[in-house]
N, C-alpha and C positions, 0 to 999 in steps of 0.2 A: 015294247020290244023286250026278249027276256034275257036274262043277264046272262052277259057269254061265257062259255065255261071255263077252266082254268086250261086247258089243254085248245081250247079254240082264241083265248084270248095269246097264248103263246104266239100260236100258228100267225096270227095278225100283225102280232110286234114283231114277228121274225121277217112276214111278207114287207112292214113297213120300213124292217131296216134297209132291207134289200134293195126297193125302190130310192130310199136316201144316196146308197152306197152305188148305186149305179147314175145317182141323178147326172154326174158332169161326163161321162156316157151316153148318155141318153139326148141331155145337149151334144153335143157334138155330133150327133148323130142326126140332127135336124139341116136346117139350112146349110150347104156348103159343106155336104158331112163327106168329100173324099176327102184320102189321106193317102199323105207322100209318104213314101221309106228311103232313110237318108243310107238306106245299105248297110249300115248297122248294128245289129241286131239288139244290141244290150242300148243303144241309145230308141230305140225304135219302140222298148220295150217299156222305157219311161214315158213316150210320150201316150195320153190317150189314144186310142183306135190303131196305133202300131203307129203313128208316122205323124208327120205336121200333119194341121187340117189346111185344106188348102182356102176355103171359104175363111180366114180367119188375118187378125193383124199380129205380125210377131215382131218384137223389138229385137233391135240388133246392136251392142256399142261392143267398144274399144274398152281394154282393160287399162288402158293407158295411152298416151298422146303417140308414143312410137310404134303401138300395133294399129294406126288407122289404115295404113295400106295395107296390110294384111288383110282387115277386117271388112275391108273393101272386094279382099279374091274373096272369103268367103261368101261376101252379100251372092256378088255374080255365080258362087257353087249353089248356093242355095237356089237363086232363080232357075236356075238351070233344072233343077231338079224337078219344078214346078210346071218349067215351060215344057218339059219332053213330053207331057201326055198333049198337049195344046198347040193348035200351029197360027194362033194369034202373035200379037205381037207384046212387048213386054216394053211397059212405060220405066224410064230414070226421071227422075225429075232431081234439081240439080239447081240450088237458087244462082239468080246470074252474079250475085255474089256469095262464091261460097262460102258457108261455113269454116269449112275445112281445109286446109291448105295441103292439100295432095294430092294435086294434077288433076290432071283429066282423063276420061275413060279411054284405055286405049284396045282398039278392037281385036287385035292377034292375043292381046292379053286375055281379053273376055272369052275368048275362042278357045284359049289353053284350060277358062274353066267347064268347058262345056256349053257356052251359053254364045247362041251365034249374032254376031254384030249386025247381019244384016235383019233381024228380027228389032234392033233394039230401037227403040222413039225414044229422043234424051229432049227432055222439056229445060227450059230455063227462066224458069219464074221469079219475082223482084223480090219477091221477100219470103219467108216463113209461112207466113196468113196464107199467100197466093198459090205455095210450095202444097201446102194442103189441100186444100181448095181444089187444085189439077188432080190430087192422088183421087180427093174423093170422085170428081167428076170422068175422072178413069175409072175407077171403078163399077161405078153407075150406069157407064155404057156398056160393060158385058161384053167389049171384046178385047183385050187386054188377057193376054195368058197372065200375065204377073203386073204387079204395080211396084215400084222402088223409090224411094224419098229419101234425101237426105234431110234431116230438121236437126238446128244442134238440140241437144237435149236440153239447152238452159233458155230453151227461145220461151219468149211469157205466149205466144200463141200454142206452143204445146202444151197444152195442158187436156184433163182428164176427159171433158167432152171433148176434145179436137180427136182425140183416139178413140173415142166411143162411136164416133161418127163413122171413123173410117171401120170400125170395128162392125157395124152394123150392114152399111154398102158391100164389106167381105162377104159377109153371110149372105145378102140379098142376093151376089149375082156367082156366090161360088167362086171367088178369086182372091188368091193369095196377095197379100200386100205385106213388104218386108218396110221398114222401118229402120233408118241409121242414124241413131240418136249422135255420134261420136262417141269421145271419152269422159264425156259429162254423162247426163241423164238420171235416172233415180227417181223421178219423180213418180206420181200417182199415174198409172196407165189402164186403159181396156186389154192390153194388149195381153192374146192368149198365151205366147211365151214371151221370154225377155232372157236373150245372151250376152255373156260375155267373152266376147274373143280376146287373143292375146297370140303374138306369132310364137310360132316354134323353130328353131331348125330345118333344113331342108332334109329332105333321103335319098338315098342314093337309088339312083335308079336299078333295078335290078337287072343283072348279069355285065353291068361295068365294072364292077368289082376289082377284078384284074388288072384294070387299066386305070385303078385310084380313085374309082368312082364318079360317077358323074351326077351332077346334082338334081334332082327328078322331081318327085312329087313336093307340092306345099304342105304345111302344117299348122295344126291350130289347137290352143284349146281352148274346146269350146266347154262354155261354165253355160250350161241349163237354170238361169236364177230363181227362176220362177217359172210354173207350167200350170195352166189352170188342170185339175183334173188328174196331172200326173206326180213323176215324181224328181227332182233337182237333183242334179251330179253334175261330175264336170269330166273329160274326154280327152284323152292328147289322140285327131284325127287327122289325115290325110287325103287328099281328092284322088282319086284313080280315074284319071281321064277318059281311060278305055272302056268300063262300065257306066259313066257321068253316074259315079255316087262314090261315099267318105268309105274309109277303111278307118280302121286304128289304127295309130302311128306306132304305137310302141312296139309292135314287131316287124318294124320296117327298120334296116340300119339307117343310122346318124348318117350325113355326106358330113358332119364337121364331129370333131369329139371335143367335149368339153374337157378345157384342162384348165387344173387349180392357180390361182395368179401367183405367178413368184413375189417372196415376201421381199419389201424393203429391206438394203443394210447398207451399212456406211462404209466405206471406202474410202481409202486417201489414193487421188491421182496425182502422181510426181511430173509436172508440165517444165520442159525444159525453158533455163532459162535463155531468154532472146538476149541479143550483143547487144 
């Protein structure tokens, strides 16, 4: 074969970067390649292919112990998002002892995120191992709009194959499976993104104003920690009920204003004396 010229060997290393630079495109683009739009546009733009993939496993935790209910409206905004194209039903799985200590799903709430209760199948499995186990064998049957698990993030059964698995079942049948590590987690994951929520403020709802406000949409930031393929930032968003998808928060008015703490000072109090 005769030696390639310098203008074709160019041509080759340019075709080869190309091919590199598109490779986690290209995945994504296989098994389970739709993709959802969270409605905004700057975060839609970090993720590959414009939006989650829905064929894929995304982690979900807490930035800390006191946003896990929050981080809980977010899971049900995100399923929501997943279940609107699908009129299957969308698995919780939910160990019968939880993890987590913040109640239980309540349905007017789920409803507020767009995600309807009467679609929802809430499993109660005994442990962690078992908590898996149903996510996988939900997802392997292909009819589940979405799959939902709570696993704490420190259980020794999550570990790198236990998310590889479900990571793989995603792809085979094309369905989104969210993942709620808690406010632990960190460890080694398959998982195509990995968030971190944290609550925000609430906002006023628009045109109460007048009347003081009235407290409206939720709020979140969410921190993109890792995204195969794309690119990490982090978002202060809001659910807009009426569309079921996030807005930016930041030009939604506050329903509270933050105000600065008054400093400590000392005082002498004159207490009368008693007869």
């Amino acid at each position: 074969m005769p030696p390639l010229s310098q203008q074709d060997a160019r041509a080759a290393l340019v075709a080869d970067l190309r091919t590199r630079i598109a490779g986690p495109s290209a995945e994504f683009a296989e098994a389970g390649g739709r993709f959802v739009s969270l409605g905004v546009e700057v975060i839609d733009a970090a993720l590959p292919g414009g939006g989650l993939k829905a064929g894929a496993l995304h982690e979900v935790g807490a930035e800390d112990y006191r946003d896990m209910g929050a981080t809980t409206g977010f899971l049900a905004a995100l399923a929501a998002c997943f279940a609107e194209n699908g009129s299957g039903p969308v698995l919780w799985c939910q160990s019968a002892q939880p993890p987590f200590d913040i109640g239980a799903l309540y349905g007017p709430g789920l409803a507020a995120f767009g995600l309807d209760p009467t679609r929802l199948v809430l499993a109660l499995p005994g442990s962690a191992t078992d908590c898996l186990w149903a996510m996988e064998e939900a997802l392997r049957s292909g009819v589940f709009a979405a799959v939902i698990g709570e696993v704490d993030g420190r259980a020794a059964a999550l570990d790198l194959t236990a998310t590889r698995r479900l990571q793989l079942a995603a792809e085979e049948k094309g369905t989104p499976v969210l993942l709620f590590t808690g406010h632990g987690g960190g460890a080694a994951s398959a998982a195509v993104t990995r968030w971190r929520i944290a609550a925000l403020p609430g906002r006023i709802v628009p045109g109460t104003e007048k009347f003081g406000g009235l407290t409206g949409a939720s709020c979140w930031r969410a921190a993109l920690a890792r995204v195969r393929g794309g690119a990490p930032g982090a978002w202060n968003v809001a659910w807009h009920g009426g569309d079921k998808g996030f807005v930016l928060a930041d030009a939604i008015v506050p329903a509270f204003k933050e105000t600065p703490p008054v400093p400590a000072e000392a005082r002498v109090v004159a207490f009368r004396q008693s007869a």
